[in-house]
C-alpha positions in Angstrom: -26.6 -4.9 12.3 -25.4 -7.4 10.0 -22.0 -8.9 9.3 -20.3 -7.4 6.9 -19.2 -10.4 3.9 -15.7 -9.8 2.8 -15.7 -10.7 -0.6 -12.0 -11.2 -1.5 -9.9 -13.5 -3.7 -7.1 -13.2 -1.4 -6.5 -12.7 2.1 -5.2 -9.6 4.0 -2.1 -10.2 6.3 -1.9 -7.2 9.0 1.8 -6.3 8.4 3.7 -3.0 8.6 6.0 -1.8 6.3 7.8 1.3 5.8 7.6 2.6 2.3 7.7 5.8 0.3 4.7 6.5 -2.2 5.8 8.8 -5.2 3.1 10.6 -7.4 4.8 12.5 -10.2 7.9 14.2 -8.5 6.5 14.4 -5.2 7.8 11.6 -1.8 5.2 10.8 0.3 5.9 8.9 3.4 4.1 6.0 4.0 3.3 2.6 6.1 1.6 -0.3 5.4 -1.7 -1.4 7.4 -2.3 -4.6 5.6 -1.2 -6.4 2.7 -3.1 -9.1 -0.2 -2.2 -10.5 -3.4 -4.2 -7.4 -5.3 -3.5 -4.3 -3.2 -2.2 -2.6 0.5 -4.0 -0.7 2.7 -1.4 2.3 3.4 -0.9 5.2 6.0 0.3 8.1 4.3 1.8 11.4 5.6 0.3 13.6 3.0 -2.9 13.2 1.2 -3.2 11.4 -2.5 -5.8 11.5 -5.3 -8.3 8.5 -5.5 -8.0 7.0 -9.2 -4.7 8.3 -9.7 -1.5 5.6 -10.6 1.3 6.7 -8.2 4.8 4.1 -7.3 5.5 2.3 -4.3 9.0 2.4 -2.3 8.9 -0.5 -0.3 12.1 0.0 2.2 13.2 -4.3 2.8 15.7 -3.2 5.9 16.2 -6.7 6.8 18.0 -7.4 2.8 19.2 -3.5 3.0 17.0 -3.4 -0.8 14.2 -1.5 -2.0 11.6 -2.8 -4.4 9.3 -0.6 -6.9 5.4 -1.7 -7.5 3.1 0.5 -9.6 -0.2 0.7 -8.2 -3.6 3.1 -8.5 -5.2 4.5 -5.6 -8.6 3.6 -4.9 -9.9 5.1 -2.4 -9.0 8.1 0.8 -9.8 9.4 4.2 -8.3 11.4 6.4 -7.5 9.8 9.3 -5.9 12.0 11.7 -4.1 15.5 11.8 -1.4 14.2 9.7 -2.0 11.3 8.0 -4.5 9.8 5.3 -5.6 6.4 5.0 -5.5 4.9 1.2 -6.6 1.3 -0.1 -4.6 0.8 -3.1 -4.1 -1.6 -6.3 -0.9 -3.3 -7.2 -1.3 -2.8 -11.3 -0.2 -6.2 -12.5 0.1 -8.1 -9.5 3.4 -10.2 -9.5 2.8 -12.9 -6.3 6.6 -13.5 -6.5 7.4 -9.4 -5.7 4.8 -9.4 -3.1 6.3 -12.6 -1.0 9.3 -10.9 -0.9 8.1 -7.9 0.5 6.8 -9.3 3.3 9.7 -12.0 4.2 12.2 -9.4 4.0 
C-alpha cells in the first residue's frame, strides 16, 4: 500500500482543547484532535451537518477567556456511541486568534 502524501499548507499540531460548537441555537460539546492554520479536527458529542457554517467556543482556562471562530464543517463520521468526528474550516483564518488558542 502506498504512503498516503499529505498535501497541506500548514502543519497539524495534536492538541486538545475543550470547546463548545454552536449551529443555530443548538451547544454542542466538543474537543479538539488537532489543530492548523486552516481548520481543526474536532470530537463532538452530537452529530453536525457536513457543508454547514456553525461557531466555535474555544474555552482558554489557563487566561479564564473564551474566543469565538466561525468555521464550516467539512466533513463527518461517527466515531463511537456518542461522539462524531468532524474536520472543519476556520472561515477567514486569522493566524494571530489561532496562536492564542493554543498558548492559552
Amino acid at each position: 500500500m502506498a504512503d498516503r502524501v499529505e498535501n497541506r499548507m500548514f502543519q497539524r499540531l495534536k492538541e486538545k482543547i475543550s470547546l463548545n460548537v454552536f449551529l443555530f441555537e443548538k451547544r454542542i460539546e466538543a474537543k479538539t484532535v488537532d489543530v492548523s492554520g486552516q481548520g481543526l479536527g474536532i470530537v463532538l458529542s452530537a452529530s453536525v451537518p457536513a457543508w454547514e457554517d456553525i461557531n466555535l467556543l474555544f474555552i482558554l482556562s489557563k487566561v479564564k477567556d473564551s474566543l469565538s471562530v466561525k468555521a464550516r464543517v467539512i466533513w463527518v463520521k461517527k466515531s463511537s456511541l456518542n461522539s462524531w468526528r468532524a474536520g472543519v474550516k476556520i472561515i477567514n483564518p486569522n493566524l494571530f486568534l489561532l496562536s492564542r488558542i493554543l498558548t492559552a
